[in-house]
C-alpha positions as CSV (number, residue, x, y, z in Angstrom):
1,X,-39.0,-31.5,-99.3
2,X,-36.4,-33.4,-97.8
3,X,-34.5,-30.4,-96.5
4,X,-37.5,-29.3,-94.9
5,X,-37.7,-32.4,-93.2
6,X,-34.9,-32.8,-92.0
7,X,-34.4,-29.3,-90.1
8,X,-38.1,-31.0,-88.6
9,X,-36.1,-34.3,-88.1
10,X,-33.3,-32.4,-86.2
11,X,-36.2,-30.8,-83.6
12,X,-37.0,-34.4,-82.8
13,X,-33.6,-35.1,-81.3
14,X,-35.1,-35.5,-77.8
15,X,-33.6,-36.5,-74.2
16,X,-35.4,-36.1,-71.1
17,X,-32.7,-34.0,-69.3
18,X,-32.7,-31.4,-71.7
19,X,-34.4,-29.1,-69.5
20,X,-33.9,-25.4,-68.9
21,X,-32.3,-25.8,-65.5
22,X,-30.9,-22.0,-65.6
23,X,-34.3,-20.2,-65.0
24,X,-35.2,-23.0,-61.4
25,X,-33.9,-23.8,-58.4
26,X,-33.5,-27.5,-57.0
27,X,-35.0,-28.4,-53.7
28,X,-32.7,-30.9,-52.9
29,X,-34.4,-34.3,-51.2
30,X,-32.0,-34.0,-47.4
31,X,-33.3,-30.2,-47.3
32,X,-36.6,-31.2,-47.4
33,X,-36.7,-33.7,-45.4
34,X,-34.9,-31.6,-42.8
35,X,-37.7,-28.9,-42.8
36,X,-40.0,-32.0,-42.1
37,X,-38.5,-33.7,-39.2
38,X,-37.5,-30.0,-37.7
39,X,-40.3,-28.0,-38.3
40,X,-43.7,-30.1,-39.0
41,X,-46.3,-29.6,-36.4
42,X,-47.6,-33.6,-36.2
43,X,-43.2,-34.1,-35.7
44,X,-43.4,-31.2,-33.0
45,X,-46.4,-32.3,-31.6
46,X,-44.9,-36.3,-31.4
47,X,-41.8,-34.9,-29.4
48,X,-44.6,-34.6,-26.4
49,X,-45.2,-37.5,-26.2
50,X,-42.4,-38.8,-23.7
51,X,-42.6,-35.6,-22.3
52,X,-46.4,-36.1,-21.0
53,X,-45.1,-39.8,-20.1
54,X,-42.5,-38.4,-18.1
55,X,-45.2,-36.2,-16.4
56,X,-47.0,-39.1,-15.6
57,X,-43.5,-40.6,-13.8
58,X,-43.5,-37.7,-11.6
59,X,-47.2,-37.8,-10.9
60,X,-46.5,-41.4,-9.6
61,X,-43.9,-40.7,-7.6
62,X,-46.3,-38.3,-5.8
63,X,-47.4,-41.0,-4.2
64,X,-44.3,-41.4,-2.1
65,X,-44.2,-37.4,-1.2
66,X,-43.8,-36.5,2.2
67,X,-47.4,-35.2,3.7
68,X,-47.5,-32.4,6.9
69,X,-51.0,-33.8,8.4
70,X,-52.8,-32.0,11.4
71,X,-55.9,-32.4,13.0
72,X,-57.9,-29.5,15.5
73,X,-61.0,-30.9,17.4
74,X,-62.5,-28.8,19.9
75,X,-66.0,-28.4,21.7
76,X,-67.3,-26.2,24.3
77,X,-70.7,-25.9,26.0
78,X,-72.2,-23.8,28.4
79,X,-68.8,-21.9,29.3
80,X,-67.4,-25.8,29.7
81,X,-64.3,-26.6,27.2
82,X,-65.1,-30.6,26.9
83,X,-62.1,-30.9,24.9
84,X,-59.2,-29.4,22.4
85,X,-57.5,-32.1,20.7
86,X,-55.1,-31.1,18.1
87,X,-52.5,-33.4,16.1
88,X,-49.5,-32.1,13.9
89,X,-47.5,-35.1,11.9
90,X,-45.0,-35.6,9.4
91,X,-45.5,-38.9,7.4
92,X,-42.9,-39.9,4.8
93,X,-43.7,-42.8,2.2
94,X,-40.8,-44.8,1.4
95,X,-40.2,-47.4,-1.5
96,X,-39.6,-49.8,0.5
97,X,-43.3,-50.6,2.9
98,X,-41.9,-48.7,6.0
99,X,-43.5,-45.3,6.1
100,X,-41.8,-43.6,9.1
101,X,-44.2,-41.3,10.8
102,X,-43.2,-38.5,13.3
103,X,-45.6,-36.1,15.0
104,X,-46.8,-33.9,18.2
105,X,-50.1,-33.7,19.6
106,X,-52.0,-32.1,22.1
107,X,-55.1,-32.7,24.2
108,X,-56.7,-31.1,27.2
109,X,-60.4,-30.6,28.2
110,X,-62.6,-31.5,31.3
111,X,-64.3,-34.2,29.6
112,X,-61.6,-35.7,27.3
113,X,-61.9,-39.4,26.5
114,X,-59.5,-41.0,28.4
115,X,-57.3,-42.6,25.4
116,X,-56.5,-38.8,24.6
117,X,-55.3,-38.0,28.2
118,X,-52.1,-36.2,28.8
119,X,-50.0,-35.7,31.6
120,X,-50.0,-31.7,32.9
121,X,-46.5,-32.1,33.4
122,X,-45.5,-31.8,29.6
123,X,-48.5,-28.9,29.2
124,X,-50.7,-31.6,27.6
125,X,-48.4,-32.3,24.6
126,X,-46.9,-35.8,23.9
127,X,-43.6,-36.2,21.2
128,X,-44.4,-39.8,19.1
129,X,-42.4,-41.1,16.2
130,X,-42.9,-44.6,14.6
131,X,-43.3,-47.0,11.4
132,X,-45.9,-48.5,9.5
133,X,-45.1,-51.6,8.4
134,X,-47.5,-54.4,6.1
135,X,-46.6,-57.4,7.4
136,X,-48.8,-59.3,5.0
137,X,-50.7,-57.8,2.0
138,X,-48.2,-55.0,0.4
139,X,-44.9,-56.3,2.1
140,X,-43.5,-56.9,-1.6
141,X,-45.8,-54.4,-3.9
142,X,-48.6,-51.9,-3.7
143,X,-50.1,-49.7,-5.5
144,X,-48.4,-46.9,-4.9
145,X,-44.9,-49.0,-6.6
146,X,-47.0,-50.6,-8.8
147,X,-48.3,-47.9,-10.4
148,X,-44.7,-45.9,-10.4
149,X,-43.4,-48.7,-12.3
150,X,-46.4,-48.3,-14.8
151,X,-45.6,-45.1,-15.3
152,X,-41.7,-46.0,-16.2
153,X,-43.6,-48.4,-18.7
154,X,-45.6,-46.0,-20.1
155,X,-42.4,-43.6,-21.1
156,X,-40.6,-46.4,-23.2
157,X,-44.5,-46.7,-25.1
158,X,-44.4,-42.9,-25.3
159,X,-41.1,-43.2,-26.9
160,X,-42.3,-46.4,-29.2
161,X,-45.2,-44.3,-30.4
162,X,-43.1,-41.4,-30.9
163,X,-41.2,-42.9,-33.8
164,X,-44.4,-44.5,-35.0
165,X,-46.1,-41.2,-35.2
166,X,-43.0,-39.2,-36.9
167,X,-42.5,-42.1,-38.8
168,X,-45.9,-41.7,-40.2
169,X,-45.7,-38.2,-41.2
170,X,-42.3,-38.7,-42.8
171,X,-43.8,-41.9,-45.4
172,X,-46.4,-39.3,-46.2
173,X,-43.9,-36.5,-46.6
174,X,-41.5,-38.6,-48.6
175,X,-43.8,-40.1,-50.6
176,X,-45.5,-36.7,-51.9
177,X,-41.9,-35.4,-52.8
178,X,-41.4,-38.0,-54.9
179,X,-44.8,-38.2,-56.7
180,X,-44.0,-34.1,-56.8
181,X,-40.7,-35.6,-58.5
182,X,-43.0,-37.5,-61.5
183,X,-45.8,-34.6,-61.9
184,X,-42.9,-31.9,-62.3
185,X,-40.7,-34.4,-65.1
186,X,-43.9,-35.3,-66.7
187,X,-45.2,-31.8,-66.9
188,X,-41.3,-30.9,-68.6
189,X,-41.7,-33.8,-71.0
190,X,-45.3,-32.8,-72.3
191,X,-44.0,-29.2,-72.4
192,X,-40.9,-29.9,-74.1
193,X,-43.0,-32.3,-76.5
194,X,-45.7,-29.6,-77.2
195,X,-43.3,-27.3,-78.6
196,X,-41.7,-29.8,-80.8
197,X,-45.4,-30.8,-82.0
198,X,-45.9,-26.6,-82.4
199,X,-42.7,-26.8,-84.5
200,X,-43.8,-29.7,-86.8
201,X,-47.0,-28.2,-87.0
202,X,-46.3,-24.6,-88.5
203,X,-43.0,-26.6,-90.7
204,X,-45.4,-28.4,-92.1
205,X,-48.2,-26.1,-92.3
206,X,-45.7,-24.0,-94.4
207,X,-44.4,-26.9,-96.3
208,X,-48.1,-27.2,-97.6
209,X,-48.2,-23.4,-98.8
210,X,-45.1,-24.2,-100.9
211,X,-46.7,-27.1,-101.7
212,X,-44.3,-29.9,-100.4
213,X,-46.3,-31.5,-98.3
214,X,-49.9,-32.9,-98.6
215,X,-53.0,-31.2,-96.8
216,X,-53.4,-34.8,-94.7
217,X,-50.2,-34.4,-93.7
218,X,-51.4,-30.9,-91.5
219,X,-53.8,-32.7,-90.0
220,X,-52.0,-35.1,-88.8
221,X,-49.7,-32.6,-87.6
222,X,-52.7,-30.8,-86.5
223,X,-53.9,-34.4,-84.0
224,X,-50.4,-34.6,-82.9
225,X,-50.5,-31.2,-81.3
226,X,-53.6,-31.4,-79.8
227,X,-53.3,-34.6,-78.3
228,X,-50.1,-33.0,-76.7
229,X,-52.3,-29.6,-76.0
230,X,-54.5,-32.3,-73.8
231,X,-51.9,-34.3,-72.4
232,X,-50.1,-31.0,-71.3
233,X,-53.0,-29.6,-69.4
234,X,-53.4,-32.7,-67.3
235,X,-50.1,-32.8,-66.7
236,X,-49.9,-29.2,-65.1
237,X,-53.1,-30.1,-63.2
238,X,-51.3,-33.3,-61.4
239,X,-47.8,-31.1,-61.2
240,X,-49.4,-28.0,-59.2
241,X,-52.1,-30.3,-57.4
242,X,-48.3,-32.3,-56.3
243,X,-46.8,-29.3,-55.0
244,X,-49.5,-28.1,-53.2
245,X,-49.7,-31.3,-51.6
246,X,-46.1,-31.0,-50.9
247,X,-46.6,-27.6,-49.3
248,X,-48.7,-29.3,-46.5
249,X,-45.0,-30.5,-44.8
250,X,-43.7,-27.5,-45.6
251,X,-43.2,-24.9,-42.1
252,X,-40.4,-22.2,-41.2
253,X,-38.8,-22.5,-38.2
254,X,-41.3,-20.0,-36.3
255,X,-44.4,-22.2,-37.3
256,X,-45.3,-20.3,-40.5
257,X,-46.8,-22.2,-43.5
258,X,-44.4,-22.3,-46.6
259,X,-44.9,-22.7,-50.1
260,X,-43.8,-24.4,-52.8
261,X,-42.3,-21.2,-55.9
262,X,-43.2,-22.3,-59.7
263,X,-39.5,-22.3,-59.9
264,X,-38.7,-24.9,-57.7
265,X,-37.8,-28.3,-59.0
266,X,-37.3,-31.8,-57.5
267,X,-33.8,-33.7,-57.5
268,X,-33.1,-36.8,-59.6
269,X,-33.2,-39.3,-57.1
270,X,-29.5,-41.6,-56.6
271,X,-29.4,-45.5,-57.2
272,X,-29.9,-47.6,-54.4
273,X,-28.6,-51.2,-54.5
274,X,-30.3,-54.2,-51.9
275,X,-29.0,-57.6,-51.2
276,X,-30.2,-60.0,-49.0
277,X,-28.1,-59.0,-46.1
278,X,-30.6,-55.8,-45.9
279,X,-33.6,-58.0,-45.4
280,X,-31.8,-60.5,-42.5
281,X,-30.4,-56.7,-40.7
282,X,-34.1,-55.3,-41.0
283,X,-35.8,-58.6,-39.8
284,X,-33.5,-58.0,-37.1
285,X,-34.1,-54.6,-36.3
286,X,-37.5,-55.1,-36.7
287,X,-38.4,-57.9,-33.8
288,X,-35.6,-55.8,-31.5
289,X,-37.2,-52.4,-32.0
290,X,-40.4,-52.2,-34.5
291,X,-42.4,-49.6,-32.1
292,X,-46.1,-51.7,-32.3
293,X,-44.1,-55.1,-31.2
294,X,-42.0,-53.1,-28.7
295,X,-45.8,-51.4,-27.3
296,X,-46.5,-54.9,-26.8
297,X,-43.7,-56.0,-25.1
298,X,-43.9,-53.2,-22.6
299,X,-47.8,-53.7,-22.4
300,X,-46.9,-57.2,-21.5
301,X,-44.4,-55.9,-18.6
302,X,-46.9,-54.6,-17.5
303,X,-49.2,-56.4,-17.2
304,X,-46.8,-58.9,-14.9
305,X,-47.1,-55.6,-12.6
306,X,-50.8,-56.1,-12.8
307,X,-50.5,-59.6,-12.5
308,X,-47.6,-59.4,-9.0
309,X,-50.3,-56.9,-7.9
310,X,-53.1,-59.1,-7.8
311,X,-51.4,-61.8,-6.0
312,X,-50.0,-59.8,-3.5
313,X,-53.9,-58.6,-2.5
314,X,-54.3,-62.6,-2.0
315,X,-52.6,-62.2,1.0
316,X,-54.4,-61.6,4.2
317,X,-54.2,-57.6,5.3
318,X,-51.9,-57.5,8.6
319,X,-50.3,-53.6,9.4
320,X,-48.7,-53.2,12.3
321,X,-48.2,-49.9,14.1
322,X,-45.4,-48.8,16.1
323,X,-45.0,-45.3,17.7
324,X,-42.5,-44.1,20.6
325,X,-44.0,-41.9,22.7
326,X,-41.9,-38.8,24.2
327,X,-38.6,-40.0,23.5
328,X,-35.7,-39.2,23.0
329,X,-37.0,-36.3,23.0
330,X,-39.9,-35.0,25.1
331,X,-42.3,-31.7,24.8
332,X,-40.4,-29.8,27.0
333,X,-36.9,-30.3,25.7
334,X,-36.0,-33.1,27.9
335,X,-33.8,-36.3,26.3
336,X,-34.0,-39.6,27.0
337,X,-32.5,-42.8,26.1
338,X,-34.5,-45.5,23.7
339,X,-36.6,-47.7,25.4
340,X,-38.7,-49.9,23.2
341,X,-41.3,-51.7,25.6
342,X,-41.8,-48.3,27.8
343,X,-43.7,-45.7,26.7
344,X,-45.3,-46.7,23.5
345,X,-48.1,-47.4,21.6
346,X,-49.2,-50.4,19.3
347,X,-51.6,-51.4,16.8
348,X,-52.3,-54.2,14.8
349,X,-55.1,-54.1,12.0
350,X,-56.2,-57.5,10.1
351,X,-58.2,-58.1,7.2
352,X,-58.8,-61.3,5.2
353,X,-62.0,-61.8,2.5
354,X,-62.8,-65.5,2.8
355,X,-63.4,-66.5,-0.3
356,X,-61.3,-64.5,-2.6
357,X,-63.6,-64.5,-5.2
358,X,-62.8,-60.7,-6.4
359,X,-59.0,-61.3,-5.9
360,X,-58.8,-64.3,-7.4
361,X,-61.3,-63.3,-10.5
362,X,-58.9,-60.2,-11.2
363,X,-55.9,-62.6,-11.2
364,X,-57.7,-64.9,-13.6
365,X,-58.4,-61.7,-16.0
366,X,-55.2,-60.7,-15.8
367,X,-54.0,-64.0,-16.9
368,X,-56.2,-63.9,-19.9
369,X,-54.9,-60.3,-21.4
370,X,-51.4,-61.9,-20.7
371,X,-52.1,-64.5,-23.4
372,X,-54.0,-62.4,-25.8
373,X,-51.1,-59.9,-25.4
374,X,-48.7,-62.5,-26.5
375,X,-51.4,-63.9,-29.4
376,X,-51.2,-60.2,-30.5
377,X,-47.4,-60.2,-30.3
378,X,-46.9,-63.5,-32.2
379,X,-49.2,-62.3,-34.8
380,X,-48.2,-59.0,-35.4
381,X,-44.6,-59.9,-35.5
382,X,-45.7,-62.5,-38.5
383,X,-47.4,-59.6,-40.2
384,X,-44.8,-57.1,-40.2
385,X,-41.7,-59.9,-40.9
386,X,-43.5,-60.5,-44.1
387,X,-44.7,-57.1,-45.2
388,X,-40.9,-56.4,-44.9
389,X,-40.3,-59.2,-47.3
390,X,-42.9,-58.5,-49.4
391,X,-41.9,-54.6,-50.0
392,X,-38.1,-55.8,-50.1
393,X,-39.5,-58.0,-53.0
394,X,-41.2,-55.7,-54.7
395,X,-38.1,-53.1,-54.5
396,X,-35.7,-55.7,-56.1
397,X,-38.3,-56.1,-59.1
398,X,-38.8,-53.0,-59.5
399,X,-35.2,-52.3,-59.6
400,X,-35.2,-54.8,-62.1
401,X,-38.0,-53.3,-64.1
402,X,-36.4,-49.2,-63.7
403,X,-33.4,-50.9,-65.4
404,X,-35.2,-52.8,-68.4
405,X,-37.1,-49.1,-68.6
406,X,-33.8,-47.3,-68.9
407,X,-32.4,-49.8,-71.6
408,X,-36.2,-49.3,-73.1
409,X,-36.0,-45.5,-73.7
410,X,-32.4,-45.5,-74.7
411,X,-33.2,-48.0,-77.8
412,X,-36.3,-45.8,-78.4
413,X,-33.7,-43.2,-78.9
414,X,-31.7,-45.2,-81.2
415,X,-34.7,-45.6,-83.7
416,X,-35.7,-42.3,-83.4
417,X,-32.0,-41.7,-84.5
418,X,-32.3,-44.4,-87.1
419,X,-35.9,-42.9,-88.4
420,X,-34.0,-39.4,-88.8
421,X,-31.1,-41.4,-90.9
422,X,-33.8,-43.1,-92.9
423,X,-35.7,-39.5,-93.6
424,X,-32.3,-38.2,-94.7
425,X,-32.2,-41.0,-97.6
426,X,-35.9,-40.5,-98.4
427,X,-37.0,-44.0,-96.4
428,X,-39.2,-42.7,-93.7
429,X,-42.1,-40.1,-93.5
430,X,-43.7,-37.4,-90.6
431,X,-46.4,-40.7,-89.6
432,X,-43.4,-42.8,-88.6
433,X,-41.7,-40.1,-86.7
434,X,-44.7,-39.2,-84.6
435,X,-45.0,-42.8,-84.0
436,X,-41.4,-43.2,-82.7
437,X,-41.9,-40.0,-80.7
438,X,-44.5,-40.9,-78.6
439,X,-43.4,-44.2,-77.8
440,X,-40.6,-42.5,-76.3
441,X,-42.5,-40.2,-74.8
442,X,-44.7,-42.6,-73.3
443,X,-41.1,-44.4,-72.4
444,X,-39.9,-41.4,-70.4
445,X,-43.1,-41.0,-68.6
446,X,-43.0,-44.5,-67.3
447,X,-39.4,-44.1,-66.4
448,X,-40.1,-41.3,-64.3
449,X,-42.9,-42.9,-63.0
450,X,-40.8,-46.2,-61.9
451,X,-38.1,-43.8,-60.3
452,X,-40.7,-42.5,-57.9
453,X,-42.8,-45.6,-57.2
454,X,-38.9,-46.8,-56.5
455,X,-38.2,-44.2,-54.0
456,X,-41.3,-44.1,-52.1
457,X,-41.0,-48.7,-51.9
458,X,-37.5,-48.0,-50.4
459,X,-39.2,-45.6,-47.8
460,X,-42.0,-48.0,-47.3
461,X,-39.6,-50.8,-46.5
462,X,-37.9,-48.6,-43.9
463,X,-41.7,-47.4,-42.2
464,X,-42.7,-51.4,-42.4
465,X,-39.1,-52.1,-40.3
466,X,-40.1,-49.5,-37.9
467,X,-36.3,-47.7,-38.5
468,X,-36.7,-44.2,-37.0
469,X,-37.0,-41.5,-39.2
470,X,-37.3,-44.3,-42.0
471,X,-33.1,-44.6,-41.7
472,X,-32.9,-41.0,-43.0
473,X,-29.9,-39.2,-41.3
């Protein structure tokens, strides 16, 4: 009897890595993550974003393109041509408010309006070149700046919610490889633990044919394996619903959907230390570049565009018009020198609302989404500082914890050793081991369990920093 037992002793020396490594393959943590940030669609799709800002830079600018304008009116009656006016021009829009304007027109008829008339002597053409200039309203900003400097805004939020975005998708990526890390140890530990309860089962199932062991003592062998029977088919649910889940991040480099193989296995994940320097450097990091607070700063730039806007349009509307009219250079070919208060035309237009009530209302609005801007800002800046403090917390407990859970399996160890002495000298029985057993299996299981909650805290802390790409190289 006590031989028997102790060959069944022997099967009970247990140790979570004693797994058959030889017949899988290890998908190792930085290769994963690799295939994410390179090859996930929501990561592809991200990388637009400052691309479509920059888009909208270049759409702004448009504004400022030069335009070739022209212009053909021309009636006739009754055999009569009562006029041909045509008008070719070449207008360029400048940053500064000077928009140069250059052009040739030509106007003949029998009953032409006057204004239009044109000597004979240059075949009814006339050569003018000028500026446009706002004295008053748009002499510092318009729209066309303000909405170029927008734009510029816009790229540095396209960038800010690029990393939020990725960043996103990589907290979900990282955290599903890790909880693939806990269903695929778990699933070993029940499997491994299965087989030992098979063993002890048939051992003592033959011990009782030879009559060395009592008929309770098969049923209890008998519960033991089926409560492992149970625990193992849960297990291999959560382990191939975990790599499926994992397989959603998974893509080849030509956009194809990949799969996890049954062969494939997680790393053990490395020990990462924290001190309170971490917290201060993150803190830091965070109010510098966190991409929500940094979409509010920019928001709140421009929104001072807005703001210089609308107090430029307080200003009374005064462009003035200046054109030279054929010279230097007449229709014909002919130069002549510069003369400014010969042979020109001038134009003034003016425009003032009286009471302002639309300019100043729009001011006032802009005012009040300048403070709820910075109310936002304050706020959200409060929330994420202690969310960082909170996870770095909860990483240094649970450090503390994986540490206690370590020491915790290893003394479960030592009195499963010590039960196998005892059996050898007669002291301890089959009840006691399976008790011993499955506290260390229940141990292990927790100890994997902490390992991955740890992992996916450390990844948390990064996402609540707003470090790009979590601070994964």
């Amino acid at each position: 009897m006590k031989k028997l037992l102790l060959i069944v002793a022997i099967f009970i020396s247990y140790h979570s890595t004693a797994q058959s490594e030889d017949s899988t393959q290890v998908m190792p943590f930085d290769d994963f993550y690799s295939m994410v940030i390179d090859y996930h669609p929501v990561v592809q799709q991200a990388r637009l974003l400052p691309q479509n800002a920059q888009m909208e830079i270049r759409l702004a600018r448009g504004g400022f393109d030069p335009k070739l304008e022209g212009s053909w009116d021309f009636k006739e009656f009754k055999e009569t041509e009562y006029y041909n006016n045509g008008d070719i021009s070449l207008k360029i829009p400048t940053w500064f408010p000077i928009d140069p304007k250059v052009g040739i027109e030509r106007n003949r008829g029998n009953f032409l309006n006057p204004e239009n008339f044109i000597s004979d002597n240059t075949n009814n053409r006339q050569v003018y070149a000028g500026v446009s200039v706002p004295i008053g309203q748009g002499l510092f900003i318009d729209q066309r700046r303000a909405t170029v400097k927008k734009a510029r805004l816009m790229q540095g939020m396209a960038e800010a919610e690029q990393i939020k975005e990725i960043n996103k998708v990589l907290l979900t990526a990282v955290k599903d490889y890790w909880q693939w890390y806990y269903a695929y140890n778990n699933y070993q530990l029940i499997l491994q633990s299965i087989n030992i309860a098979q063993d002890i089962f048939d051992r003592t199932t033959l011990a009782f044919q030879y009559g060395e062991a009592a008929a309770i003592d098969t049923v209890q062998a008998k519960i033991a394996l089926q409560s492992r029977q149970v625990d193992f088919q849960q297990a291999n649910i959560e382990r191939i619903s975990a790599m499926l889940t994992l397989s959603n991040h998974l893509w080849s480099e030509s956009g194809i959907p990949l799969e996890l193989a049954n062969d494939v296995r997680p790393e053990d994940p490395l020990s990462d230390t924290f001190d309170d320097e971490i917290l201060g450097e993150l803190a830091t990091m965070a109010r510098q570049n966190h991409p929500e607070l940094r979409k509010l700063d920019l928001k709140n730039e421009s929104l001072f565009v807005d703001k210089s806007l609308a107090r430029e349009n307080l200003k009374p509307r005064l462009d003035l018009d200046y054109f030279l009219l054929d010279q230097p250079l007449a229709p014909n070919g002919d130069n002549s020198s510069v003369s400014f208060n010969e042979n020109y035309k001038v134009g003034l237009a003016f425009e003032f609302p009286i009471f302002l009530r639309k300019e100043r209302a729009k001011l006032n609005k802009i005012d009040l989404k300048i403070q709820e801007n910075s109310f936002s800002r304050t706020f959200r800046e409060r929330e994420i500082l202690n969310d960082i403090s909170i996870r770095f917390n909860t990483i240094l407990a649970t450090g503390t914890i994986l540490q206690q859970q370590q020491d915790m399996v290893n003394n479960y160890q030592l009195i499963l050793d010590a039960e196998r002495l005892n059996l050898q000298n007669g002291e301890s029985d089959l009840f006691k081991i399976n008790i011993q057993f499955e506290k260390l299996i229940n141990s292990q299981t927790k100890l994997f369990k902490l390992r991955s909650e740890y992992q996916k805290d450390i990844a948390g802390l990064y996402w609540a920093a707003g470090i790009a790409n979590l601070g994964y190289q």
